[in-house]
Backbone bond lengths (Angstrom), bond angles and torsions (degrees), N, CA, C in turn:
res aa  C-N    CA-C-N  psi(-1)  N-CA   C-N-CA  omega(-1)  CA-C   N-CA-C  phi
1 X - - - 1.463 - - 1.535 110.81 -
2 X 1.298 115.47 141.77 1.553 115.70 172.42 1.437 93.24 76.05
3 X 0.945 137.89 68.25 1.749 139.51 173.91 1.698 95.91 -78.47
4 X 1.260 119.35 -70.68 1.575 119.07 -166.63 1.512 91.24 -32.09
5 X 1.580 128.61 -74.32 1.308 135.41 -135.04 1.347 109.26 -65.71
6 X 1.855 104.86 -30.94 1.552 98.20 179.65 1.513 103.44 -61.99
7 X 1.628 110.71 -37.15 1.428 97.83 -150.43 1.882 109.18 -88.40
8 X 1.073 101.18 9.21 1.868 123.95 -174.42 2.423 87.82 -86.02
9 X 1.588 75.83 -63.37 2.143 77.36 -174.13 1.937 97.68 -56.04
10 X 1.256 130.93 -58.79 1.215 117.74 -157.37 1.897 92.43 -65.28
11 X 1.080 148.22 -56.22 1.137 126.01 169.97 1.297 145.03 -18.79
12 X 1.654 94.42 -34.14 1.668 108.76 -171.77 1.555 89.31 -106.91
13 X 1.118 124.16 -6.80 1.820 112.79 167.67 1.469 93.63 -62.09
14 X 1.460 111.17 -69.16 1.508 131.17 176.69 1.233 108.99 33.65
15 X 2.191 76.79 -88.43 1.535 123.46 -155.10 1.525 102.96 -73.38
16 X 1.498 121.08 -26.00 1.526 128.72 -170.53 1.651 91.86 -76.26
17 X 1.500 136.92 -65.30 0.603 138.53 -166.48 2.222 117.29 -60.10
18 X 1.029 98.55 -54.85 1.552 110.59 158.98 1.924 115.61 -40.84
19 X 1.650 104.90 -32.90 1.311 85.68 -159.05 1.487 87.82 -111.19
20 X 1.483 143.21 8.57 1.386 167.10 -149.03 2.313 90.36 -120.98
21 X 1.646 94.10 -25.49 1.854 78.53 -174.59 1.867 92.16 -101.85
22 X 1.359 106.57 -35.86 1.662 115.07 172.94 1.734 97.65 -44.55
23 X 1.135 114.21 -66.98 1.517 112.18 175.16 1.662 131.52 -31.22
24 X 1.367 104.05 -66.71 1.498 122.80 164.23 1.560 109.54 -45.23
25 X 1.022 106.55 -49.50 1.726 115.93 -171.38 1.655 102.58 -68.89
26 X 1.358 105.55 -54.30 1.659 94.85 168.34 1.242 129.53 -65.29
27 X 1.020 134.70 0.78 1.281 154.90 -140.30 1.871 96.40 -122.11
28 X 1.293 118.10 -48.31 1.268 131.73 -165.74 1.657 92.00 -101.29
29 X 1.209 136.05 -10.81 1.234 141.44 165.79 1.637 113.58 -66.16
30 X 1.726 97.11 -53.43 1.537 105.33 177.71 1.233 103.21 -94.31
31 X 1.168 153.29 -10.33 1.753 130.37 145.10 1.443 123.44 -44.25
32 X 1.268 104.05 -31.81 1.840 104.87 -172.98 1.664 106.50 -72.91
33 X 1.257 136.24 4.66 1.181 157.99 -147.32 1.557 95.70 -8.34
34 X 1.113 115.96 134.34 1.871 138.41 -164.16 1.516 105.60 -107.50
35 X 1.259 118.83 128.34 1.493 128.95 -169.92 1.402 106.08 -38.61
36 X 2.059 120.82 -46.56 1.143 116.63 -166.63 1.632 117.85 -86.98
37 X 1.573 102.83 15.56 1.190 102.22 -163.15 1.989 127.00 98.71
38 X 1.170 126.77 135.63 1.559 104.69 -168.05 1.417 145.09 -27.46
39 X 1.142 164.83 168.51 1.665 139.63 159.05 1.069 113.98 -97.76
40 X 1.347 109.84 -153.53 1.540 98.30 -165.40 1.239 116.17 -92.49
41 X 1.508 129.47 -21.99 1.123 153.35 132.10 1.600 109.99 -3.30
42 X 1.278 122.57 -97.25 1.457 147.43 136.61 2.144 100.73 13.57
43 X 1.167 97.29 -79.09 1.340 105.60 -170.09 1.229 94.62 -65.27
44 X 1.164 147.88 -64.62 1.814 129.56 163.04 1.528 127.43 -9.36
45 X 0.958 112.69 -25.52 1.781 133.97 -158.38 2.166 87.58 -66.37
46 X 0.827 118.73 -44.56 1.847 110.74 -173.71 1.519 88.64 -87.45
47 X 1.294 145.11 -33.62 1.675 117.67 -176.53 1.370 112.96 -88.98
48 X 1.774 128.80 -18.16 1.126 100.25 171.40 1.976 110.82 -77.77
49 X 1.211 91.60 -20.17 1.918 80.49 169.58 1.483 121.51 -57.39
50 X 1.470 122.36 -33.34 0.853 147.24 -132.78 2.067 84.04 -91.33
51 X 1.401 95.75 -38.43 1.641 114.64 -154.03 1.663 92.65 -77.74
52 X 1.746 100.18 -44.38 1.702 108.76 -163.20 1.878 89.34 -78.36
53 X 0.854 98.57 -37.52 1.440 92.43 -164.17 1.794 112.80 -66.34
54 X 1.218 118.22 -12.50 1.311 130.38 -168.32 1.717 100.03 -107.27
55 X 0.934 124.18 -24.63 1.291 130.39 163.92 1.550 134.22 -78.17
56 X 0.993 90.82 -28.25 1.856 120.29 164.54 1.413 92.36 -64.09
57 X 1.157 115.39 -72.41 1.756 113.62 -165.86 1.298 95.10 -74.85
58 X 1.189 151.15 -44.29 1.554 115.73 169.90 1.844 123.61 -74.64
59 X 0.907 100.89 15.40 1.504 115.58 174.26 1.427 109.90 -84.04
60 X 1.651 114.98 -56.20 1.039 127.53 -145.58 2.001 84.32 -101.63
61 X 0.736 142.88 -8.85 1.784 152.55 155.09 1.254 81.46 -63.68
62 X 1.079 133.59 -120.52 1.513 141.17 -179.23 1.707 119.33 30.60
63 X 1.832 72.67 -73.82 1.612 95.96 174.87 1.559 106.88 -39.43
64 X 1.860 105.30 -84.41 1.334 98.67 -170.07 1.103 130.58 -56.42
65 X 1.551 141.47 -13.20 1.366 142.84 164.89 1.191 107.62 -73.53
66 X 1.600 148.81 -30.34 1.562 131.59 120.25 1.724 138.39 -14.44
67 X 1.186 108.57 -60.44 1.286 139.81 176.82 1.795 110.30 -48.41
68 X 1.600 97.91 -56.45 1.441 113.07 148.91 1.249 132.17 -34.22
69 X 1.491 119.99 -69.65 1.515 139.39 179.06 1.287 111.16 -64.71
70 X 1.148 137.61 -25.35 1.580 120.93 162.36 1.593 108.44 -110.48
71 X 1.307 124.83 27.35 1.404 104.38 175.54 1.411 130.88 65.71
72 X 1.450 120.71 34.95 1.277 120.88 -179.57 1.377 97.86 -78.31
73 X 1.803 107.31 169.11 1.414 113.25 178.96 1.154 140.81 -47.29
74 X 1.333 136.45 -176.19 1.417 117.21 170.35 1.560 103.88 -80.25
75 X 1.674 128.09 -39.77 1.136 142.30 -155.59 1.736 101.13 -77.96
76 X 1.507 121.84 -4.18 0.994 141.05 -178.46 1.710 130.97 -83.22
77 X 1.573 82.02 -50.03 1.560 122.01 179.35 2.057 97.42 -72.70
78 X 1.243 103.45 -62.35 1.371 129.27 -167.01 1.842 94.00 -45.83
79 X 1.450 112.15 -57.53 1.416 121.46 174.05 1.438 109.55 -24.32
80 X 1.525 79.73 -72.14 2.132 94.88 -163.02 1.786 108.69 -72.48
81 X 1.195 105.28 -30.77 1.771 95.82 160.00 1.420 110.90 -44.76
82 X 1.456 125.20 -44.22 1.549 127.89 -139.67 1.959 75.00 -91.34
83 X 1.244 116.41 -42.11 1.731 98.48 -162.03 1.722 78.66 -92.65
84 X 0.995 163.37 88.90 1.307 175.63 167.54 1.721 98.26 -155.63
85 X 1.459 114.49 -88.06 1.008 115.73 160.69 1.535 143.76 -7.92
86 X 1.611 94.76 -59.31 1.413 123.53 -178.47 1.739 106.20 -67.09
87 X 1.606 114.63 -51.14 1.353 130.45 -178.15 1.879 107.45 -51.13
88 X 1.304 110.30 -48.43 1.359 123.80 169.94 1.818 114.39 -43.37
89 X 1.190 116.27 -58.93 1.596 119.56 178.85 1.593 103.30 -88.73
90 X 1.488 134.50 -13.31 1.475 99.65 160.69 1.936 109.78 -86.78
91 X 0.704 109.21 8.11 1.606 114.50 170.49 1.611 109.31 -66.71
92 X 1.327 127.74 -27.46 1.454 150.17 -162.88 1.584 96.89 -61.97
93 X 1.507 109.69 -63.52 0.961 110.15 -143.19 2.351 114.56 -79.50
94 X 1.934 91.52 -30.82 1.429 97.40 176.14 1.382 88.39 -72.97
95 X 0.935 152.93 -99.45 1.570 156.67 -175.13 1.659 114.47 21.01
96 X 1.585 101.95 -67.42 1.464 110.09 -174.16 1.225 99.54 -83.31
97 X 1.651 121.27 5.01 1.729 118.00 -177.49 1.922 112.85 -92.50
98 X 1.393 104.23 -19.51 1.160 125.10 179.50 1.823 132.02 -100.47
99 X 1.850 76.53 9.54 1.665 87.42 -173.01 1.709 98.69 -97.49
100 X 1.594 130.99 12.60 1.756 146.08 -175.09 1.487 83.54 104.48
């Protein structure tokens, strides 16, 4: 049941997940610290979090308004609240990383 929606949330895992390795990768770009200072690459490193991290939480929305529609458990529901939840406070950190 709900075929589109699963296949709408695994999309936006996708893109969370894709932009969650873009992250890491920039991330290990600006650790190697570069004579002229980071590239441009490098300075990307807080918006693709910013991207994965915002996709996670609409992923995990998704989820539970799924989760809903067929009646999964409570101990089910309770899960994806907690990584719902969870998705909300790692958003904190690219956010205030992209403000300089």
């Amino acid at each position: 049941p709900f075929r589109m929606q699963q296949v709408l949330l695994n999309w936006v895992f996708v893109v969370a997940s894709a932009a969650l390795i873009l992250d890491f990768g920039a991330l290990q770009d600006l650790l190697r610290e570069p004579v002229g200072g980071p590239d441009f690459f490098a300075e990307l490193c807080n918006w693709f979090g910013v991207l994965s991290c915002l996709a996670w939480l609409l992923g995990f929305a998704i989820l539970a308004n799924w989760l809903h529609q067929v009646g999964a458990t409570s101990m089910g529901k309770a899960g994806c609240y907690l990584k719902l939840v969870a998705s909300v406070f790692f958003n904190l950190q690219p956010m205030t990383g992209t403000m300089g």
